[in-house]
N, C-alpha and C positions, 0 to 999 in steps of 0.2 A: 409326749404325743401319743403313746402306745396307750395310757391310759384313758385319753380323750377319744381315741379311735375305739378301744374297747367299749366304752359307755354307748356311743353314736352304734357302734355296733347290736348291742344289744336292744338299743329304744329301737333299731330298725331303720336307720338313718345308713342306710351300705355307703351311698356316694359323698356324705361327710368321714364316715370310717377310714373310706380308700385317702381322701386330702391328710387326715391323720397319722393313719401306716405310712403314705409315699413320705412324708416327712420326718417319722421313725427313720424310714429307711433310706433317707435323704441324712441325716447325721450320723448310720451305722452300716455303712452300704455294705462291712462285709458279714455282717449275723446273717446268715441263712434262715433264719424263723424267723426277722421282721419280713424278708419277702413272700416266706410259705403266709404270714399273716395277710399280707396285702393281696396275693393273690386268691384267700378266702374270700374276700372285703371286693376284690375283681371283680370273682364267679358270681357274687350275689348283686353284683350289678348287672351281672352279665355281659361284663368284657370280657366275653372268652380268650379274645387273643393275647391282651395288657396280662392277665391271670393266668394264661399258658406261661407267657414271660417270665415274669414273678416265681412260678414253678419251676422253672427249669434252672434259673438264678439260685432262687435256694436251695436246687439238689445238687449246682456245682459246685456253690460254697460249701455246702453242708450235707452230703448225703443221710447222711444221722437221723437227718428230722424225720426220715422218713420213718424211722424206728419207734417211734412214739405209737401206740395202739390209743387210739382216740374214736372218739365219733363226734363227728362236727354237730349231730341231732342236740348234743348240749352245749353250743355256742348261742344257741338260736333261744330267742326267750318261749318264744311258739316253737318246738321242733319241725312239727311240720311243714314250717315255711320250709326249713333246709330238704325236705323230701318236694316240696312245689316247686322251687329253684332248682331240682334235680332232675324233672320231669320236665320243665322247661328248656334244658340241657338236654335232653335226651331228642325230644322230638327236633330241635336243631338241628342236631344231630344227624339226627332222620333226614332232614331237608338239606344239608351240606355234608353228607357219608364220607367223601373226600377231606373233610377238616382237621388235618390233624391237630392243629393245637384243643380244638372241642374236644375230640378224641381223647388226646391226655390229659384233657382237664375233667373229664366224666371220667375216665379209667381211675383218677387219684380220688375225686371228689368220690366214686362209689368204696374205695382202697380205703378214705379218710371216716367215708357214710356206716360203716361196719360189714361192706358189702364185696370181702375180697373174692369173693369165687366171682363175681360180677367183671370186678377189673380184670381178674386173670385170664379171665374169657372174653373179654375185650379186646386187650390187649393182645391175646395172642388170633384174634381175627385174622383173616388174611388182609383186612384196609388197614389191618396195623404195624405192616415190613417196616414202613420207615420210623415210625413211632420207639419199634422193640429193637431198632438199631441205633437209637438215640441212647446219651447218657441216662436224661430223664429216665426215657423208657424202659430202658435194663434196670434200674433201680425201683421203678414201681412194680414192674412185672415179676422179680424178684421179691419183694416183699410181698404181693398180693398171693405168689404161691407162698410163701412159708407161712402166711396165717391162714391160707385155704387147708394147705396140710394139717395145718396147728387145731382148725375148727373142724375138719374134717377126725380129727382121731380125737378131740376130745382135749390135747395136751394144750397146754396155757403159752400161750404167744410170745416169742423174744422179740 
């Protein structure tokens, strides 16, 4: 399934992807990266909430995944769909400021976009108390500062 999701992903097909990962992640519910997958395959449908979900499942099975230094700009066969899908998100955003789960799913998605000084300023917002006392939240906002450090001096990111 994760191979059929991947393909559907890449032709552009989000809402065949997500049927694929849930079912990945329907036979291996405890891998923490089939659901950081599905919640990619969420955000690009724009089930903010279903893809907060999925987020936060994968960082309590697996806080690890967040260690991976990626940018999702290369999942996408057009990169800048993933920067249109992220502006899409943002101005949401803008229109529901109270969201937390949009909220952490733009603080990981700008974390995963190459864009940690964005998350880490995000996240440490004042509409984001309940977010940065969340497990998720500790765990993105922690990683978003050590590559903002890491891009800030120059030094190569753990």
């Amino acid at each position: 399934f994760l191979s059929l999701g991947d393909q559907a992903f890449r032709e552009g097909r989000y809402s065949e992807s997500v049927h694929y990962y849930a079912k990945a992640v329907e036979l291996e519910p405890e891998q923490g990266v089939l659901h950081l997958i599905l919640s990619d395959a969420l955000f690009a449908t724009g089930d903010y909430h279903y893809a907060a979900y999925s987020l936060r499942r994968a960082l309590e099975l697996d806080p690890t995944v967040i260690d991976s230094v990626v940018d999702k700009h290369a999942f996408y066969t057009d990169p800048e769909e993933f920067d249109r899908q992220l502006q899409i998100l943002e101005r949401y955003l803008g229109d529901h400021f109270l969201d937390d789960d949009a909220r952490l799913l733009l603080g990981a998605n700008y974390l995963f976009g190459g864009q940690p000084a964005q998350a880490a300023d995000l996240l440490q917002s004042p509409f984001s108390v309940a977010i940065r006392e969340s497990g998720a939240g500790k765990v993105l906002l922690e990683r978003a500062q050590t590559l903002r450090r890491a891009t800030e001096s120059g030094a190569s990111p753990r």
